[in-house]
PyMOL Python script that loads the backbone (N, CA, C, O; Angstrom):
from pymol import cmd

cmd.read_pdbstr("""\
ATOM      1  N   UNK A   1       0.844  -1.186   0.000  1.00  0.00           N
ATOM      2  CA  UNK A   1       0.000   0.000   0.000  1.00  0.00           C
ATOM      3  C   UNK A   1       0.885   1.243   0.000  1.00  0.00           C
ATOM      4  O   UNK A   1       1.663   1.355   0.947  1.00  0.00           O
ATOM      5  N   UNK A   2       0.867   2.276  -1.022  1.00  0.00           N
ATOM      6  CA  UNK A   2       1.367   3.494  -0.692  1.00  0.00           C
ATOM      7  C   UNK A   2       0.444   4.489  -0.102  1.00  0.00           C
ATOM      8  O   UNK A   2      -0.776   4.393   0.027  1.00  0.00           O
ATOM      9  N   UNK A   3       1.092   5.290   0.177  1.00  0.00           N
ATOM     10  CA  UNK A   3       0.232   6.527   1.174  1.00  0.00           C
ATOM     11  C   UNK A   3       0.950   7.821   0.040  1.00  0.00           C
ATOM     12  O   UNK A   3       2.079   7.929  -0.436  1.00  0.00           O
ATOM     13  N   UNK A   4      -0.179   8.591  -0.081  1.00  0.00           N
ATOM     14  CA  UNK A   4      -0.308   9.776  -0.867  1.00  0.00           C
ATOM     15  C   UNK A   4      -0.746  11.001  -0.432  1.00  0.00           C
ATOM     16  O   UNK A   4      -1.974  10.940  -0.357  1.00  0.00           O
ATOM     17  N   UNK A   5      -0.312  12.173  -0.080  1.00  0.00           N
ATOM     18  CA  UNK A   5      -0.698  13.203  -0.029  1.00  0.00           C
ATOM     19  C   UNK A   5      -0.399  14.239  -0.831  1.00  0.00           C
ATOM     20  O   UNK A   5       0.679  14.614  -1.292  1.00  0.00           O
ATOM     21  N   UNK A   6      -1.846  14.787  -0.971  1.00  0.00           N
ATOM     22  CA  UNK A   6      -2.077  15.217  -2.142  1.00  0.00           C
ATOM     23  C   UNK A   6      -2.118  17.156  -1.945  1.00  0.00           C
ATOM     24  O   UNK A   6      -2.741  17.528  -0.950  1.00  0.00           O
ATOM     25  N   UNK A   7      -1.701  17.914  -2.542  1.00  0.00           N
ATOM     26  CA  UNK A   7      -2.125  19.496  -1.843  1.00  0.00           C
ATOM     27  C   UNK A   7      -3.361  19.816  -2.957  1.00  0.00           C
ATOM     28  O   UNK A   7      -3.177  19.130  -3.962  1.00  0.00           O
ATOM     29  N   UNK A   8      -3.997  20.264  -3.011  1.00  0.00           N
ATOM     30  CA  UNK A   8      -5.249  21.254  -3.551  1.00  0.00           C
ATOM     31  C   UNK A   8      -4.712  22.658  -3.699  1.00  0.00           C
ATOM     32  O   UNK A   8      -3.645  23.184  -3.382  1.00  0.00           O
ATOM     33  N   UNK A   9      -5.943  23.136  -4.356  1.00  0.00           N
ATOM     34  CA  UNK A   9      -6.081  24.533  -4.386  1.00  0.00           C
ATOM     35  C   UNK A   9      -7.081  25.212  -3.104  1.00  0.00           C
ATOM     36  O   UNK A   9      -8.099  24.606  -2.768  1.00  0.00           O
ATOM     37  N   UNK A  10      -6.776  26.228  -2.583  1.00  0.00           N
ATOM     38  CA  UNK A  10      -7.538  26.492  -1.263  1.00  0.00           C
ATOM     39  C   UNK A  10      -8.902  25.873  -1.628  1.00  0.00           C
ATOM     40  O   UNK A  10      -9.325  25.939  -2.782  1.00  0.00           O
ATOM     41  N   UNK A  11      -9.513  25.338  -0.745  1.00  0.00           N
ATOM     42  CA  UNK A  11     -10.867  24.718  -0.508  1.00  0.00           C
ATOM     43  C   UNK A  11     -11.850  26.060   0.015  1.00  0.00           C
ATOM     44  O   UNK A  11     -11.494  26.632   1.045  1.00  0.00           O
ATOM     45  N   UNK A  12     -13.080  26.545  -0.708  1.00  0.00           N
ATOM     46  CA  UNK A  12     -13.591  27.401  -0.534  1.00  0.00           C
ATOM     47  C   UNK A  12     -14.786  27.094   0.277  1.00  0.00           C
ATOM     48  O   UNK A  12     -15.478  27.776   1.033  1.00  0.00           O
ATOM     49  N   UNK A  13     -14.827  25.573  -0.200  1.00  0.00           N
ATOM     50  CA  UNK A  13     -16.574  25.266   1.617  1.00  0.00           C
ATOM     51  C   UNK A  13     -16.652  23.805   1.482  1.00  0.00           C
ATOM     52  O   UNK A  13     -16.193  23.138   0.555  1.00  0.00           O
ATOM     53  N   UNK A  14     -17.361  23.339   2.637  1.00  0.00           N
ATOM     54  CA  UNK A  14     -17.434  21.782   3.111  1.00  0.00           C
ATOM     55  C   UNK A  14     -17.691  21.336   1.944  1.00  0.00           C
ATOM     56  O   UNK A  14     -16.825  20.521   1.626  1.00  0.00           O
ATOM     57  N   UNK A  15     -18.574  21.496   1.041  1.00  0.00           N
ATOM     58  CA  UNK A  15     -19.144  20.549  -0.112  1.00  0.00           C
ATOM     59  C   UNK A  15     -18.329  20.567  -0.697  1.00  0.00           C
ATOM     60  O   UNK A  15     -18.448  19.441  -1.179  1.00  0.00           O
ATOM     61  N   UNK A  16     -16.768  21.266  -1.482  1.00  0.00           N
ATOM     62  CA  UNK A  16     -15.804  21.268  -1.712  1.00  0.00           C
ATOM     63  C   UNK A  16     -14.898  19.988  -1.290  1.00  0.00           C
ATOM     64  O   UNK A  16     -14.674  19.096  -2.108  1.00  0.00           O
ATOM     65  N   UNK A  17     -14.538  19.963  -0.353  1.00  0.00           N
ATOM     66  CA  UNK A  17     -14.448  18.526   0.214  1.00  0.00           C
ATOM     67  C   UNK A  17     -15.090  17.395   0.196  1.00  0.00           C
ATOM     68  O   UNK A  17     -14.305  16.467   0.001  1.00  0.00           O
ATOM     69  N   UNK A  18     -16.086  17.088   0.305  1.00  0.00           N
ATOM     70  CA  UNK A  18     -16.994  16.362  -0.131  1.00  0.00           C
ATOM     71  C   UNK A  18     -17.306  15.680  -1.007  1.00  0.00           C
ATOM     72  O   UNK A  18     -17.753  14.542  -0.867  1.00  0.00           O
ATOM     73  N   UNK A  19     -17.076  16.414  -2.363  1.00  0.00           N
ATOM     74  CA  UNK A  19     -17.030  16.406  -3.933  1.00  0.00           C
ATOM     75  C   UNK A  19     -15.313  15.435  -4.442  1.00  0.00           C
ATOM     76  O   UNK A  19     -15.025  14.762  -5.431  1.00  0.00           O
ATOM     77  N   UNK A  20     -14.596  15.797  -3.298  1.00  0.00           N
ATOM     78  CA  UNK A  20     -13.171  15.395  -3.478  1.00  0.00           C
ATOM     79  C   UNK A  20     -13.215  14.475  -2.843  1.00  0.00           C
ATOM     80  O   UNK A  20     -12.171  13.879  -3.108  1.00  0.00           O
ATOM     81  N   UNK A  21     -13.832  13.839  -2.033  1.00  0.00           N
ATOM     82  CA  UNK A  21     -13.290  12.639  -1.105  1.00  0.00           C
ATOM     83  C   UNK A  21     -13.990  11.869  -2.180  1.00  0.00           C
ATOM     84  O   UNK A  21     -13.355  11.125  -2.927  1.00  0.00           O
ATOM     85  N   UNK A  22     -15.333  12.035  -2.280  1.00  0.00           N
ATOM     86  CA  UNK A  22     -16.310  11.388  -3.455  1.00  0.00           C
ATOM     87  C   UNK A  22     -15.448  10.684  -4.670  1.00  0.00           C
ATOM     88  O   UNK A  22     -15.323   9.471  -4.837  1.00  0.00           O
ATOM     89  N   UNK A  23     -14.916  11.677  -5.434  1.00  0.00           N
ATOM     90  CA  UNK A  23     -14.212  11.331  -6.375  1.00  0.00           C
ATOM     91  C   UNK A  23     -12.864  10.582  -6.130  1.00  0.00           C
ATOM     92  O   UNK A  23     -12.344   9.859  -6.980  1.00  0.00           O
ATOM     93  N   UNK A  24     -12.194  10.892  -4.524  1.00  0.00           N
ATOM     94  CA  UNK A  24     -11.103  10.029  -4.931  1.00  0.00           C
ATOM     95  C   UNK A  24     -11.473   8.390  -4.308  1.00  0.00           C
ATOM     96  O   UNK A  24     -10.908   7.329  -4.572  1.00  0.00           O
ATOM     97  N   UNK A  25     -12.251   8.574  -3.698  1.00  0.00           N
ATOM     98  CA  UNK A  25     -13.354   7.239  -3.614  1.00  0.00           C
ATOM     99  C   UNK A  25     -13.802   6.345  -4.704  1.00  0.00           C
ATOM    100  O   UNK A  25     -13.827   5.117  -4.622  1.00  0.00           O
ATOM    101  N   UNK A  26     -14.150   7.036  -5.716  1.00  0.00           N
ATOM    102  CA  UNK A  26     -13.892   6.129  -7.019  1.00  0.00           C
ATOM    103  C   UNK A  26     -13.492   5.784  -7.547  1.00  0.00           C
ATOM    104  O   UNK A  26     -13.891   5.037  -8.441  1.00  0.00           O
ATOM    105  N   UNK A  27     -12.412   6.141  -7.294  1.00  0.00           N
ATOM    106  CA  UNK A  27     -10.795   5.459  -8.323  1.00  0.00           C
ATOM    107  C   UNK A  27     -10.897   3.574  -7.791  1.00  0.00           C
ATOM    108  O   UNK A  27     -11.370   3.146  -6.738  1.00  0.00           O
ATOM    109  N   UNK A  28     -10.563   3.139  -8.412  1.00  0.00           N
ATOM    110  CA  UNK A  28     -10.615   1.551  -7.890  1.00  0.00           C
ATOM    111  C   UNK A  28      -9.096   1.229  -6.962  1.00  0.00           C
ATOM    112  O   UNK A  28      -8.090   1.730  -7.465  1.00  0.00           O
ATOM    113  N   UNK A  29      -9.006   0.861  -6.360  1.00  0.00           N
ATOM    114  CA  UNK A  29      -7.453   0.690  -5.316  1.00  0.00           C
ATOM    115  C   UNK A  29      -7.311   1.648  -4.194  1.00  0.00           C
ATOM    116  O   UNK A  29      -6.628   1.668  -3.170  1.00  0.00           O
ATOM    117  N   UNK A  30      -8.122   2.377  -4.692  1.00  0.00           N
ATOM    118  CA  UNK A  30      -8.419   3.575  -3.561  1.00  0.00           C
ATOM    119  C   UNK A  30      -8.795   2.872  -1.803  1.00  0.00           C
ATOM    120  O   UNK A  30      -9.884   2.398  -1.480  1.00  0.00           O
ATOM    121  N   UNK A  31      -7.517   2.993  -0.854  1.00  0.00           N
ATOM    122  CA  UNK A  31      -8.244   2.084   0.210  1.00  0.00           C
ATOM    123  C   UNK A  31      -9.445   3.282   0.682  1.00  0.00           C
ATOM    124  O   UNK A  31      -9.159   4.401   1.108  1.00  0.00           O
ATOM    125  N   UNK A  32     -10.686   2.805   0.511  1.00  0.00           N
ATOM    126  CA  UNK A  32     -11.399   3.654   0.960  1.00  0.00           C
ATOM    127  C   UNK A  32     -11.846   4.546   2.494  1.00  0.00           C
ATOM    128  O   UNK A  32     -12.161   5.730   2.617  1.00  0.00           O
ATOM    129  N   UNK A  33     -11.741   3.586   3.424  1.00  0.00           N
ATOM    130  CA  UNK A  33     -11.342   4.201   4.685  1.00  0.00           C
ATOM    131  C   UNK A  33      -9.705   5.256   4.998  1.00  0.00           C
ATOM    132  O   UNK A  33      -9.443   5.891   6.019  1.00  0.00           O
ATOM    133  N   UNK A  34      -9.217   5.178   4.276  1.00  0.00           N
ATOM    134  CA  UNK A  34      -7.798   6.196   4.308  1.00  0.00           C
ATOM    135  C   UNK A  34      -8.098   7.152   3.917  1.00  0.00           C
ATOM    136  O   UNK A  34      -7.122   7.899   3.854  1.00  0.00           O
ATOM    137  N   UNK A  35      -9.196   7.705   3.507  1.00  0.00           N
ATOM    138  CA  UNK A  35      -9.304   8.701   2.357  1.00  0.00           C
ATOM    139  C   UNK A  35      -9.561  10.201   3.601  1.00  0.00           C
ATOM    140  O   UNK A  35     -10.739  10.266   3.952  1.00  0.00           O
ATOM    141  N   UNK A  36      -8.970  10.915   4.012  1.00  0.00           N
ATOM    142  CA  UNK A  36      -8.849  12.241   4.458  1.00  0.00           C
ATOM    143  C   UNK A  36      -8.721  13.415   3.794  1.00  0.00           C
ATOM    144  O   UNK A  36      -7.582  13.670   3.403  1.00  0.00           O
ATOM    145  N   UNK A  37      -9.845  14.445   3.486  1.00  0.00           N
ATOM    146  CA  UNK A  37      -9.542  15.939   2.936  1.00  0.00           C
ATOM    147  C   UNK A  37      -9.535  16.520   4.162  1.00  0.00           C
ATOM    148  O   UNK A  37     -10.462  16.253   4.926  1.00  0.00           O
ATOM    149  N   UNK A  38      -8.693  17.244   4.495  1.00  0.00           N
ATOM    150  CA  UNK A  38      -8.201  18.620   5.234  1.00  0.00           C
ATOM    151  C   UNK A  38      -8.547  19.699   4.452  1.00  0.00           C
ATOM    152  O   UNK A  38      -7.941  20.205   3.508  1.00  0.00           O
ATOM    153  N   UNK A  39      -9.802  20.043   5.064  1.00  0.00           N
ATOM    154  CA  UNK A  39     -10.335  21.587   4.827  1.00  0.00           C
ATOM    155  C   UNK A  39      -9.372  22.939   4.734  1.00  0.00           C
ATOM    156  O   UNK A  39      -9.133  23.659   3.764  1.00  0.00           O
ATOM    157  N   UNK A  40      -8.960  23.004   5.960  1.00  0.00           N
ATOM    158  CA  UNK A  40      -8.209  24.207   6.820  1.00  0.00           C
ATOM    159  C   UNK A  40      -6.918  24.014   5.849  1.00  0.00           C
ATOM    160  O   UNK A  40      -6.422  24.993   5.291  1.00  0.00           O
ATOM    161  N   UNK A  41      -6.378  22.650   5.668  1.00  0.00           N
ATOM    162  CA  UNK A  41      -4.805  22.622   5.261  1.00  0.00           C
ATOM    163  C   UNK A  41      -4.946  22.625   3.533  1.00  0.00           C
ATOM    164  O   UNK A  41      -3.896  22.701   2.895  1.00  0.00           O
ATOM    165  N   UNK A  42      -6.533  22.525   2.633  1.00  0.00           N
ATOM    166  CA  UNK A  42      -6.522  22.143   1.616  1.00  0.00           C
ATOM    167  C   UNK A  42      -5.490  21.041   1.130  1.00  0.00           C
ATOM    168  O   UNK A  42      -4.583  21.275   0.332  1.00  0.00           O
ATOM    169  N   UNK A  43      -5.733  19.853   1.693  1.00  0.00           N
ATOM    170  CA  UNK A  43      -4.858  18.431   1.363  1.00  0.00           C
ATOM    171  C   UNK A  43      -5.597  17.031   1.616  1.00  0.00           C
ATOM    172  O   UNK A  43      -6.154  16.766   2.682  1.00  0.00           O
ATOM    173  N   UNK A  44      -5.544  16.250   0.626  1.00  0.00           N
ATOM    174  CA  UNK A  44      -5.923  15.012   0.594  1.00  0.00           C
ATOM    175  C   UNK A  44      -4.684  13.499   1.326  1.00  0.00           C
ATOM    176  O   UNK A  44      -3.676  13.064   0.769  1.00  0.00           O
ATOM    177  N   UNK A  45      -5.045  13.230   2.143  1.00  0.00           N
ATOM    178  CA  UNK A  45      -4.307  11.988   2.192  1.00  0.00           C
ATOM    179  C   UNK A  45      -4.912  10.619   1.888  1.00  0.00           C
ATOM    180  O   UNK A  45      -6.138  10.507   1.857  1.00  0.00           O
ATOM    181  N   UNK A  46      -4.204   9.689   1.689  1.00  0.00           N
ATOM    182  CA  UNK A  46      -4.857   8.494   1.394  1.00  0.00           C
ATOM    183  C   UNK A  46      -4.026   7.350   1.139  1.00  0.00           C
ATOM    184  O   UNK A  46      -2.830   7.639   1.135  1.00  0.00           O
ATOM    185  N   UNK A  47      -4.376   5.743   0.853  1.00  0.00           N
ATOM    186  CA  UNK A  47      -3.638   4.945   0.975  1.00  0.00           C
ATOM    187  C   UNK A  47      -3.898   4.295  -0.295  1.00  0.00           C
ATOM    188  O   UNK A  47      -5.036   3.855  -0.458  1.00  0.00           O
ATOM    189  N   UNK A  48      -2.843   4.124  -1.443  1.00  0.00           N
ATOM    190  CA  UNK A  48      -3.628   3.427  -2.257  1.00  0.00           C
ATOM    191  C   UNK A  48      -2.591   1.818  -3.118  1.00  0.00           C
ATOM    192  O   UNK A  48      -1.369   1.684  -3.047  1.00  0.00           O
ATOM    193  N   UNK A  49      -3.385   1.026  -3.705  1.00  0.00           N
ATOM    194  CA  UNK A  49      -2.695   0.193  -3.702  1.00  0.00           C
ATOM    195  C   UNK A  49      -1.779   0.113  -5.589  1.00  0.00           C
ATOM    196  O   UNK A  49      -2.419  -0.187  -6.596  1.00  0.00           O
ATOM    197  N   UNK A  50      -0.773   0.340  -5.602  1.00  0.00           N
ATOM    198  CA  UNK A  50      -0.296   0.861  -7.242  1.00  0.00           C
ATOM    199  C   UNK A  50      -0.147  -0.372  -8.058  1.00  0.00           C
ATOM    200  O   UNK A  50       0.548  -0.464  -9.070  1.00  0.00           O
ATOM    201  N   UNK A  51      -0.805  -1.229  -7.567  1.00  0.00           N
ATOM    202  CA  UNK A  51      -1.230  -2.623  -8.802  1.00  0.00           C
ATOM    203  C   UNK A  51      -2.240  -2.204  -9.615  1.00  0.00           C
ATOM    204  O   UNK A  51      -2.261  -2.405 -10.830  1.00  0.00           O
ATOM    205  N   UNK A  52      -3.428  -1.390  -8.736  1.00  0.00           N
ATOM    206  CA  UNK A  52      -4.798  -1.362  -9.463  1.00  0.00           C
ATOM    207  C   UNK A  52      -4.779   0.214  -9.579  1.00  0.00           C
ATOM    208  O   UNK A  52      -5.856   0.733  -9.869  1.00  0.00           O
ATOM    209  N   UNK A  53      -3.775   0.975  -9.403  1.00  0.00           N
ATOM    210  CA  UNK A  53      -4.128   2.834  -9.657  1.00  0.00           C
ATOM    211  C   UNK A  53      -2.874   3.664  -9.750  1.00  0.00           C
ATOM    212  O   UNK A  53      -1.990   2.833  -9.536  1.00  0.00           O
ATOM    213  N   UNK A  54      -2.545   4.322  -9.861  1.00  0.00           N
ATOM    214  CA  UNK A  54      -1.313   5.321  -9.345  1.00  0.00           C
ATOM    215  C   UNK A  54      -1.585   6.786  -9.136  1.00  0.00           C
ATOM    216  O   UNK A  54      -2.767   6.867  -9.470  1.00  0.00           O
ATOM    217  N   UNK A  55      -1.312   7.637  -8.887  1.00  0.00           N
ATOM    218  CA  UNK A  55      -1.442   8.878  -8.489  1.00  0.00           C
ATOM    219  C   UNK A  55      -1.970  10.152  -9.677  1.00  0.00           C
ATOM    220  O   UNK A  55      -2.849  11.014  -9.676  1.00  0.00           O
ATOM    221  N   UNK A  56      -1.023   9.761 -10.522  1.00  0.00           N
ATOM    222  CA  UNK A  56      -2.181  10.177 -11.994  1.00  0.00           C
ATOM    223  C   UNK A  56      -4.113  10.095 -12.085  1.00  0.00           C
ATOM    224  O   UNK A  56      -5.016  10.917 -12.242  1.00  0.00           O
ATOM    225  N   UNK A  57      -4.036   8.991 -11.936  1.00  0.00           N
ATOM    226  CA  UNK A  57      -5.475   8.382 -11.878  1.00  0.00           C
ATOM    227  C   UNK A  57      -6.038   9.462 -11.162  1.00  0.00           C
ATOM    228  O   UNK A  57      -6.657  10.426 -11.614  1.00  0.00           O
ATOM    229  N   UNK A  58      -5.636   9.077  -9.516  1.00  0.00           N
ATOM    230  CA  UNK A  58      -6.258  10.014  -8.398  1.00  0.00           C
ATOM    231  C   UNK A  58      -6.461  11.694  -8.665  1.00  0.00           C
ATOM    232  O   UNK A  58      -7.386  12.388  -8.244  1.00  0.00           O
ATOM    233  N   UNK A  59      -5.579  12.018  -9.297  1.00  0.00           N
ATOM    234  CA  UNK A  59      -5.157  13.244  -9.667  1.00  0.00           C
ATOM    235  C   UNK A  59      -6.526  13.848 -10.503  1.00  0.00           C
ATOM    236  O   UNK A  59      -7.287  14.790 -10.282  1.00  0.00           O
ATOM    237  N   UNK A  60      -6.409  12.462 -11.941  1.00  0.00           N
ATOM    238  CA  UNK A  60      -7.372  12.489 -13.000  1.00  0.00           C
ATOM    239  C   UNK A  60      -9.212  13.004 -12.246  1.00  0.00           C
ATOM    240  O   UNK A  60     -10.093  13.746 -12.680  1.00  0.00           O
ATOM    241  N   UNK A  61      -9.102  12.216 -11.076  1.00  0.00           N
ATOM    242  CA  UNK A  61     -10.463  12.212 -10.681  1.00  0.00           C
ATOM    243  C   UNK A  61     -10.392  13.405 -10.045  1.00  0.00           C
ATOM    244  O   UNK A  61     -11.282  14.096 -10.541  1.00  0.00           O
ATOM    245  N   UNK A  62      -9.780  14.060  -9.165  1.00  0.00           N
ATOM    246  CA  UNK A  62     -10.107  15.000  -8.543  1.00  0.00           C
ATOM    247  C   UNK A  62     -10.403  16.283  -9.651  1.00  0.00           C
ATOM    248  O   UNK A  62     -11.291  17.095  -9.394  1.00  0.00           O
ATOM    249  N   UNK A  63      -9.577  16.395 -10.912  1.00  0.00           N
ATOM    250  CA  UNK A  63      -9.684  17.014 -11.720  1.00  0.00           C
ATOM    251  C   UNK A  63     -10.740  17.456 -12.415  1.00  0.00           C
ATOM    252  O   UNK A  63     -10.869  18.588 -12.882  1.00  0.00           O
ATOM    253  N   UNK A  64     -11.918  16.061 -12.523  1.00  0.00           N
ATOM    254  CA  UNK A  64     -12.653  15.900 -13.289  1.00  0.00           C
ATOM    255  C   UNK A  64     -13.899  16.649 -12.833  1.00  0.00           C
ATOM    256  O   UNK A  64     -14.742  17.168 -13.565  1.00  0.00           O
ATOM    257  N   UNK A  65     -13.865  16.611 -11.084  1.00  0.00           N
ATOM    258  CA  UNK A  65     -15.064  17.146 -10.409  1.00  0.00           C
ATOM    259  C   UNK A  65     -14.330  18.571 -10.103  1.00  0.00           C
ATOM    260  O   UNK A  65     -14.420  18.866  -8.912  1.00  0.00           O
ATOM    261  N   UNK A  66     -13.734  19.375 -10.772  1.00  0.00           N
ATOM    262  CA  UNK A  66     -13.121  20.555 -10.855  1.00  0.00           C
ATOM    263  C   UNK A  66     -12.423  21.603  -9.958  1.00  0.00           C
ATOM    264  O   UNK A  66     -12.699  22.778  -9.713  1.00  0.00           O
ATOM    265  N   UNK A  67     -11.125  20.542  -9.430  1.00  0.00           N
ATOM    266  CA  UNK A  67     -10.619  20.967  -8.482  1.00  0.00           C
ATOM    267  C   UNK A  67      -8.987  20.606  -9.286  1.00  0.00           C
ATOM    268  O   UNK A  67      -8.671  19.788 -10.150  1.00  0.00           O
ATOM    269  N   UNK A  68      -8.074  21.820  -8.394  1.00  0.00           N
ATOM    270  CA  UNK A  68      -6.701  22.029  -9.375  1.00  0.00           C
ATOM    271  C   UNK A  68      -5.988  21.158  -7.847  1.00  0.00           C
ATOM    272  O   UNK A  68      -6.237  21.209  -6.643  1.00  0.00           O
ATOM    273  N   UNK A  69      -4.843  20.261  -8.861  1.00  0.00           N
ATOM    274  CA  UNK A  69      -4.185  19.272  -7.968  1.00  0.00           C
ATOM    275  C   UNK A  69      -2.805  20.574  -7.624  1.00  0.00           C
ATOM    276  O   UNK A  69      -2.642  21.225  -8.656  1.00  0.00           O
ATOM    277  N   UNK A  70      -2.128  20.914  -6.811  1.00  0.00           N
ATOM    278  CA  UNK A  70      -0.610  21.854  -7.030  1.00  0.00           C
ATOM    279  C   UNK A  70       0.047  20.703  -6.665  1.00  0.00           C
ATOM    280  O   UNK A  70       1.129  21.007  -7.167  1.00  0.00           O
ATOM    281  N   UNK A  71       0.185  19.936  -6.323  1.00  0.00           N
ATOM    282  CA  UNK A  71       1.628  18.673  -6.082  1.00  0.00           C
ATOM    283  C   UNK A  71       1.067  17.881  -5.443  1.00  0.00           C
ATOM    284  O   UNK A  71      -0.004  18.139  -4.892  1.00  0.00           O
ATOM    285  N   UNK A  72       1.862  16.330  -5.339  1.00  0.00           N
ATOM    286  CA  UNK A  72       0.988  15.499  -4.735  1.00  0.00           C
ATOM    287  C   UNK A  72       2.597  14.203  -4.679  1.00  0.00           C
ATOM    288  O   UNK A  72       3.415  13.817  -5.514  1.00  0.00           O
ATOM    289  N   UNK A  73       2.417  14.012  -3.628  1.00  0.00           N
ATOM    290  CA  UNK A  73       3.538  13.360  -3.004  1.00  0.00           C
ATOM    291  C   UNK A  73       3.287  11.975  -2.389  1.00  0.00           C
ATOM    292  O   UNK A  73       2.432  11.759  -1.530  1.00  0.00           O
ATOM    293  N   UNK A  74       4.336  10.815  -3.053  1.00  0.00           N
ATOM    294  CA  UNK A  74       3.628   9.474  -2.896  1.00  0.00           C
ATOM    295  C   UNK A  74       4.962   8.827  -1.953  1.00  0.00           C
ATOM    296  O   UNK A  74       6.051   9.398  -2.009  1.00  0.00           O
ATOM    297  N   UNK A  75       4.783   7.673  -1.148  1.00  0.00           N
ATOM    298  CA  UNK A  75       5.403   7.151   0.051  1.00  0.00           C
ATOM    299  C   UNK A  75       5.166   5.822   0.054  1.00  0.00           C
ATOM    300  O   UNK A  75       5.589   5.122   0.975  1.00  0.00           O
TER     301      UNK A  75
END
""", "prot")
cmd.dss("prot")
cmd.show_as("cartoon", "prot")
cmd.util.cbc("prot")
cmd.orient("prot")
């Protein structure tokens, strides 16, 4: 399992978050209980497994529900 944290663009309200956990919830490999958005810090953490996804992917999804990735750091 790698662990990923991800930075955002400032998060402007709860449903903002929401919309992002959502989406990185759908990625498949996504461990779904790991999945943390930090409001206050605008940052995603999470655990994911890089047989079935990689950080691109995750990236891809957050993108899609229209949120800007600035760096995203894998472990």
């Amino acid at each position: 399992m790698s662990k990923a944290v991800i930075n955002l663009e400032t998060l402007a309200c709860p449903s903002c978050m929401q919309k992002i956990e959502a989406a990185i919830k759908s990625v498949e490999g996504v461990e779904k209980d790991s999945v943390k958005v930090l409001f206050n810090a605008s940052k995603a953490k999470l655990n994911f497994d890089q047989e079935k996804t990689n950080i691109e992917e995750i990236e891809k999804a957050i993108n899609t529900v229209g949120f800007k990735v600035l760096k995203s750091k894998v472990r």
